[in-house]
C-alpha positions in Angstrom: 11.0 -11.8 -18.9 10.8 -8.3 -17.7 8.1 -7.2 -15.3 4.5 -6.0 -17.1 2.9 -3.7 -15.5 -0.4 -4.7 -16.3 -2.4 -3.6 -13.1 -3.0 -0.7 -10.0 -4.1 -2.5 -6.7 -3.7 0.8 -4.6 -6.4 3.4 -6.1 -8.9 5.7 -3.8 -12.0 7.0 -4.6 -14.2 10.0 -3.4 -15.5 7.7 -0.5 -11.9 8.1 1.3 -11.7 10.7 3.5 -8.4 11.9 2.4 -10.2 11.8 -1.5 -13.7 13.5 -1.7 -12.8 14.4 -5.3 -16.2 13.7 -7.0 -14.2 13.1 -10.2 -12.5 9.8 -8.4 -15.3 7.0 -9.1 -14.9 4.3 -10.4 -16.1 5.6 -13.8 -12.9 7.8 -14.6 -10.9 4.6 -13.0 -12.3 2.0 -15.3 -11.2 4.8 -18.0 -7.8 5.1 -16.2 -7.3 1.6 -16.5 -8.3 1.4 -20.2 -6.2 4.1 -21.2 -3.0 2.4 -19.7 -3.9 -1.6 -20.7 -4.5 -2.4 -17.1 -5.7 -6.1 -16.9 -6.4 -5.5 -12.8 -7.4 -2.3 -10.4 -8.9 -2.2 -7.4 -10.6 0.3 -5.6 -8.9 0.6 -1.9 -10.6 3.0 0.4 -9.3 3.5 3.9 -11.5 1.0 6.1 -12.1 0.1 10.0 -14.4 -2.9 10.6 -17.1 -1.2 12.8 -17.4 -5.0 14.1 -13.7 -4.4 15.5 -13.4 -2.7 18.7 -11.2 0.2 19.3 -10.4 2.1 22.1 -9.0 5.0 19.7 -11.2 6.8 16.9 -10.7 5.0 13.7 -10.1 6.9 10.6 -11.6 4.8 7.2 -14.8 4.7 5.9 -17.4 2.0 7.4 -19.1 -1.4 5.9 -22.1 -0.3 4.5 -20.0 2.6 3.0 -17.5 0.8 1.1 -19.9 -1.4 -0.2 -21.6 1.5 -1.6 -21.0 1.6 -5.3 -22.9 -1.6 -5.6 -21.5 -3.5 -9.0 -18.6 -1.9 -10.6 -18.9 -1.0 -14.5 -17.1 -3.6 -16.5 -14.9 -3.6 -19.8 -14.0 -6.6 -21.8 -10.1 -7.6 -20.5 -10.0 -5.5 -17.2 -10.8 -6.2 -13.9 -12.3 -3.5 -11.3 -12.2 -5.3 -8.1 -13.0 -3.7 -4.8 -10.4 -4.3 -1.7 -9.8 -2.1 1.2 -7.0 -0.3 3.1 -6.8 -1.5 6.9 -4.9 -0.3 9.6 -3.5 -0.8 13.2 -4.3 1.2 16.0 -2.0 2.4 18.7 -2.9 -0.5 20.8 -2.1 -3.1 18.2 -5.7 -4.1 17.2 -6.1 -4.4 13.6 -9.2 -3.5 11.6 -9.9 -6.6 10.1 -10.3 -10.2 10.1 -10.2 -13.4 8.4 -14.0 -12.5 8.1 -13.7 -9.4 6.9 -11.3 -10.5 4.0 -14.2 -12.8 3.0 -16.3 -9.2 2.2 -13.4 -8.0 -0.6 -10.7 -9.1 -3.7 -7.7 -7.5 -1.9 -7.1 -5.8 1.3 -3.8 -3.9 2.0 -2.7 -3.9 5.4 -0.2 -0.7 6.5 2.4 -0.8 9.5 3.5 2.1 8.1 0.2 5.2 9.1 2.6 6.6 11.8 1.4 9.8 11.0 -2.6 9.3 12.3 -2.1 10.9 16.1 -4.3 9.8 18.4 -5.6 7.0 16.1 -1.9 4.6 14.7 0.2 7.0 16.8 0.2 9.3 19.8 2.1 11.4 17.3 5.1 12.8 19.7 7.0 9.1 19.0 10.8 9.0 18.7 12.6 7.9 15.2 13.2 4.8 18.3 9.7 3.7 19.1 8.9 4.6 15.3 11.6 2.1 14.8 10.3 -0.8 17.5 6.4 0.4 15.8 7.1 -0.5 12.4 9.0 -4.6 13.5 5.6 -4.9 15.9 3.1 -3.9 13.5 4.5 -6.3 10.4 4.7 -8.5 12.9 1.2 -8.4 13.9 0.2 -9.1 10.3 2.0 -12.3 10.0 0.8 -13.6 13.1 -2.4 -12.9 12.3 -5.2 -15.4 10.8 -5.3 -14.0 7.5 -6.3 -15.2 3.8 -2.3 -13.7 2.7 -2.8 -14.6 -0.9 -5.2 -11.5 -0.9 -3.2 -9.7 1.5 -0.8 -7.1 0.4 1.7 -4.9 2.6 1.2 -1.4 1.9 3.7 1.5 1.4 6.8 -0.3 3.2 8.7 2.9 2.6 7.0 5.9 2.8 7.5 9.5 4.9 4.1 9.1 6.3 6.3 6.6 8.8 7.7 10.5 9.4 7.1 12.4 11.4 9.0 14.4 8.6 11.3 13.2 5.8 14.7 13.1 7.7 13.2 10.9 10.0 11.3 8.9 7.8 14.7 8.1 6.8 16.3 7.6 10.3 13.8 5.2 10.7 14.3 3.2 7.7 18.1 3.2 8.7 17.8 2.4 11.8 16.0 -1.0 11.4 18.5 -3.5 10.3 19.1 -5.9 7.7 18.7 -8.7 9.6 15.0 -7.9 10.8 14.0 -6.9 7.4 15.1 -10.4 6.3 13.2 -12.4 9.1 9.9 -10.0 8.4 10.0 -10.3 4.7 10.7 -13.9 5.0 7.7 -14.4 6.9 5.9 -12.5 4.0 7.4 -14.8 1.5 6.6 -18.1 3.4 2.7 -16.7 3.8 2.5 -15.6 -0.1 1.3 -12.2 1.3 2.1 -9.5 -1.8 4.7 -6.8 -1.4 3.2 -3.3 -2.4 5.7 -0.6 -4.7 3.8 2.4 -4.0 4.3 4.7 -6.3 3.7 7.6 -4.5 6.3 6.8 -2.3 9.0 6.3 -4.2 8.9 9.8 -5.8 9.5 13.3 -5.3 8.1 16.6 -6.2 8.0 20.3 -5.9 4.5 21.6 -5.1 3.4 19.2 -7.8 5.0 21.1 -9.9 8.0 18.7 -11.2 7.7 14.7 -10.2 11.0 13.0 -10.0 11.6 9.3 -9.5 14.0 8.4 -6.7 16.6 5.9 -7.8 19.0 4.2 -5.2 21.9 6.7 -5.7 19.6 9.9 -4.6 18.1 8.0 -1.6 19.4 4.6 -1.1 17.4 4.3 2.2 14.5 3.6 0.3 15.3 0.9 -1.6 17.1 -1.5 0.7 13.9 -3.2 2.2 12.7 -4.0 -1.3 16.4 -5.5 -2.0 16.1 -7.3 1.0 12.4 -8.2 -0.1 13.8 -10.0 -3.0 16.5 -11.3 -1.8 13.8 -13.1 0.6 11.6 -14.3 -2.3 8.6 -11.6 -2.1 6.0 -11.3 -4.8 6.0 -7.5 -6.0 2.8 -5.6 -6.9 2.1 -1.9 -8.0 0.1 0.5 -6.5 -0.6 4.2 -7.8 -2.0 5.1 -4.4 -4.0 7.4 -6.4 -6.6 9.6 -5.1 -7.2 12.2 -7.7 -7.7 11.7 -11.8 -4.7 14.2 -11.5 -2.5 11.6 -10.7 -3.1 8.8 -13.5 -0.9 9.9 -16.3 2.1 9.7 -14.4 1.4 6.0 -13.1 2.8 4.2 -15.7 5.7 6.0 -16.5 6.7 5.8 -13.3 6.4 2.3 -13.0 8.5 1.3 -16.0 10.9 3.3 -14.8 10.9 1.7 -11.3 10.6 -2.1 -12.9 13.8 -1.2 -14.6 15.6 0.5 -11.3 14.5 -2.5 -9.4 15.5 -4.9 -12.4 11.9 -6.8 -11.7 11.0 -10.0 -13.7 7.5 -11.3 -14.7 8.7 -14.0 -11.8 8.9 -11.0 -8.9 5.4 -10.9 -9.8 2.3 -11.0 -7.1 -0.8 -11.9 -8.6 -4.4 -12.5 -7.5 -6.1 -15.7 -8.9 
């Protein structure tokens, strides 16, 4: 049965610093949701536990911010859950816990922020050590004590690994199949979820004209998800949204991805 996309797990509000769009609450999301016959969405604001130290300055909102809302507006058949977007910091420490997780639904957890300097990155890195960053950072997440069926690896492809789009691309290229198999195997034995960003996988001008990439104009891109399924991963979507601008291209977007990728109801990561 083919893929349903039935669900957003990546979505900002105006609490994330790289938001502040007073029209992203969870009012116009619960609306987003409706008018696309989401089941699932969950708010996803970039988050440091305060109760974590780090030597660097953290970027993400703090505890008593996220929690902030207070309870979530409801409609009969969707869920508005709230997670959380963690990171690591250029010294390896990551922003949350096996605690932590207990506080949310869903956390994603990126290896992929190389473009955060002083904070995930000095910011003068090589496509090398971007390389050698990106294998130590998933890493890191598997070895970590972590609830994984709520855990979800953000963005595995995206430019923000940078620190412009050639290299983004180097990067990608220059890890090879063989470590993307052990890493995403690891993901599959844990049951941690595999995000599609959608925002990654497209192009535009000036947000002008939005373009899905397929395979033949950037194959880079989609190898680690090949590999990913060839490993066994569990697939979820994420708009990555962080402005009502962005909702009526989510869906389209995705069907047309489920069908690139040729993803079955079976590739599917779910939350119980």
């Amino acid at each position: 049965m083919r893929y349903i996309f039935d669900h957003d797990f990546h979505v900002h509000t105006q609490l994330s610093p790289c938001s502040s769009n007073p029209e992203q609450n969870p009012t116009r999301i619960l609306q987003y949701a409706k008018e696309n016959n989401l089941k699932t969405v969950i708010t996803t604001d970039h988050y440091w536990d305060e109760r974590i130290h780090s030597e660097t300055d953290p970027y993400g909102i703090d505890n008593q911010t996220i929690h902030s809302w207070g309870p979530y507006p409801q409609e009969d058949g969707i869920r508005m859950l709230l997670g959380a977007e963690a990171d690591i910091d250029l010294n390896g420490v990551l922003g949350i816990n096996r605690q932590t997780c207990e506080e949310f639904d869903f956390i994603h957890i990126s290896a992929t922020h190389m473009h955060m300097d002083g904070f995930t990155c000095r910011g003068d890195e090589s496509v090398e050590e971007r390389i050698e960053m990106y294998i130590n950072r998933f890493d890191i997440i598997l070895n970590a004590d972590l609830p994984f069926h709520k855990i979800g690896f953000t963005h595995p492809v995206t430019d923000l690994i940078g620190p412009d789009y050639i290299n983004f691309v180097k990067v990608l290229d220059g890890i090879p199949d063989s470590e993307f198999r052990r890493l995403f195997k690891g993901a599959a034995e844990r049951g941690m979820g595999i995000e599609i960003n959608i925002s990654s996988m497209r192009a535009d001008d000036e947000v002008k004209k939005y373009v899905v990439l397929t395979p033949q104009m950037n194959p880079s891109v989609y190898r680690p998800y090949r590999i990913a399924k060839e490993m066994g991963c569990k697939f979820y979507f994420g708009s990555d949204a962080h402005r009502p601008r962005s909702f009526p291209f989510v869906k389209p977007f995705a069907e047309e991805l489920i069908d690139i990728m040729g993803l079955e109801e079976s590739d599917k990561f779910t939350l119980s």
